[in-house]
C-alpha positions as a printed Julia matrix, in Angstrom:
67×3 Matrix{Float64}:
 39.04  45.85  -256.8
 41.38  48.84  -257.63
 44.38  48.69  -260.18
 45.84  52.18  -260.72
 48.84  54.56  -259.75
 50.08  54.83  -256.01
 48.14  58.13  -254.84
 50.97  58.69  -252.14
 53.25  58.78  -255.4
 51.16  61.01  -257.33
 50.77  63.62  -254.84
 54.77  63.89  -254.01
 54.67  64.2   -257.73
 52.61  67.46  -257.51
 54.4   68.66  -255.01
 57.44  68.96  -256.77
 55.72  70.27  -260.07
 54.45  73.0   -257.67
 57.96  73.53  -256.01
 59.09  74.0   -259.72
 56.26  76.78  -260.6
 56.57  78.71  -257.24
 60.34  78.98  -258.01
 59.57  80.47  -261.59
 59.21  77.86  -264.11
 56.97  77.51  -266.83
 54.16  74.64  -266.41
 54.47  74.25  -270.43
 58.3   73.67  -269.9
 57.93  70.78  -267.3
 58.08  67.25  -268.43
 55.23  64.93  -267.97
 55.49  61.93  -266.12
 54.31  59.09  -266.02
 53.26  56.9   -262.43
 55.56  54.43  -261.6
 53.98  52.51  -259.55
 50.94  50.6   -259.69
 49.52  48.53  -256.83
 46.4   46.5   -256.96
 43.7   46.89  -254.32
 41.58  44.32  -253.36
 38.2   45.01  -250.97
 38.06  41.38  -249.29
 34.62  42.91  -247.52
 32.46  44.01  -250.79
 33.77  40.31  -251.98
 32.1   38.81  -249.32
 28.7   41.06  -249.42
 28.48  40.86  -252.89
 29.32  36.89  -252.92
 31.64  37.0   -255.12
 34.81  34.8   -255.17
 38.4   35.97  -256.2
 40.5   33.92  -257.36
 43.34  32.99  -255.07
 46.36  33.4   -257.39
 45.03  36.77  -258.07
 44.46  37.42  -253.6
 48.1   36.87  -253.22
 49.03  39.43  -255.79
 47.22  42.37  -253.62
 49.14  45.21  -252.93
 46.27  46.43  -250.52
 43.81  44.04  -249.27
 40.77  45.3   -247.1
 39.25  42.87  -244.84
């Protein structure tokens, strides 16, 4: 089980701080930011090697779900 930033998110993120610096600005001038979005992962397939059960109010929440 994952719950974290969106990595697709993140990296179109850099790529717009590095569009910034290749057109001359200054990385210490460049706001930070924050992710936005946060998904929750769940791998159904470890939860059935490792035997354990998750909760089904929690299932139905997955962003991601591996099976």
């Amino acid at each position: 089980m994952s719950y974290g930033g969106d990595f697709a998110d993140s990296f179109r993120q850099f790529g717009v701080y590095t569009g910034r610096i290749l057109n001359g600005a200054k990385p210490a001038d460049l706001p930070v930011r924050q992710v936005t979005k946060i998904e929750l992962l769940i791998n159904f397939k470890a939860d059935k090697t490792l035997g354990i059960k998750i909760p089904t109010p929690l299932s139905v929440l997955a962003d991601i779900a591996i099976e």
